[in-house]
N, C-alpha and C positions, 0 to 999 in steps of 0.2 A: 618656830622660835629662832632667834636668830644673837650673838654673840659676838664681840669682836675678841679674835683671838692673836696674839702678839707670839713673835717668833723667841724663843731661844729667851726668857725671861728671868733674871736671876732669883728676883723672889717678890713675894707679893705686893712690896712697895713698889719695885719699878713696871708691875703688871696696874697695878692702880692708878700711875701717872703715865702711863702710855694708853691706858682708855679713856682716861679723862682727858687726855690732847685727843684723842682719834672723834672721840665725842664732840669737842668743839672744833675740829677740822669739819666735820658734818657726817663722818663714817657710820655708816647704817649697821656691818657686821654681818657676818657669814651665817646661812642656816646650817644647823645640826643635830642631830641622833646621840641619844646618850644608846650606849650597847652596852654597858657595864656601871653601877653602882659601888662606889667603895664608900665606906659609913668610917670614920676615923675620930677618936677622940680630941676636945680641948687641946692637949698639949700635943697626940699626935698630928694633929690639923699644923697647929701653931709650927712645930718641927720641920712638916712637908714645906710649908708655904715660907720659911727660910731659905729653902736652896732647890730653887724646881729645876738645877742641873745636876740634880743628884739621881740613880738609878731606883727605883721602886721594885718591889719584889711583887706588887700587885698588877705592874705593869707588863702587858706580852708584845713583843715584838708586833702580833698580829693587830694590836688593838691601832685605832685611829688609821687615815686616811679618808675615803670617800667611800659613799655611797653611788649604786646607779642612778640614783637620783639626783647627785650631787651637793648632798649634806656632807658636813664633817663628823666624820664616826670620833666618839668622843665618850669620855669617862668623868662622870661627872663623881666629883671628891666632895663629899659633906661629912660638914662639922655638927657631931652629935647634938652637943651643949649649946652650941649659937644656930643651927641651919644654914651658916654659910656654906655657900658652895662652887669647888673652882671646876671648869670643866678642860679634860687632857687629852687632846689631841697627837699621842707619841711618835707617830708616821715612820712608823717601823723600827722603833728605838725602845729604851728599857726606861728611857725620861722622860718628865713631861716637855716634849720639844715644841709645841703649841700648847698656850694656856690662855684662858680666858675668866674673867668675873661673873660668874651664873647672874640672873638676876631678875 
């Protein structure tokens, strides 16, 4: 599976318009490993993906980076009520510092 994931993305609108250019640039996207599951409600989902510079408390230091096989170790966030799903790459941070559109 493979993903494109944008650095440092304020919130899910400019994660939406930064795949959809990467997508018509020709951008194929990185493969990656979910290593962790987090299941978040409607309005909790809705709250995350307003400010993905904000700290998570489900978020560890250790999660994200690579694997030895060079996937991106990643947290994929789904929304109960709809299945969306963002996945979080924090690369040693307590935010989501890589995010991308599951899909």
């Amino acid at each position: 599976m493979k993903a494109l994931f944008g650095r440092k993305m304020v919130d899910i609108e400019e994660l939406r318009d930064a795949t959809r250019k990467a997508k018509k640039e020709g951008f194929v996207g990185s493969a990656y490993k979910v290593t962790k599951e987090v299941a978040l409600s409607d309005i909790d989902f809705k709250e995350f993906t307003k400010d993905f510079l904000k700290d998570q408390p489900w978020i560890d230091k250790a999660d994200g980076g690579s694997n030895p096989s060079g996937e991106i170790r990643c947290i994929r966030v789904l929304n109960l009520q709809t299945g969306a799903s963002i996945l979080v790459n924090s690369e040693g941070y307590n935010y989501p510092r890589y995010t991308a559109i599951e899909e």
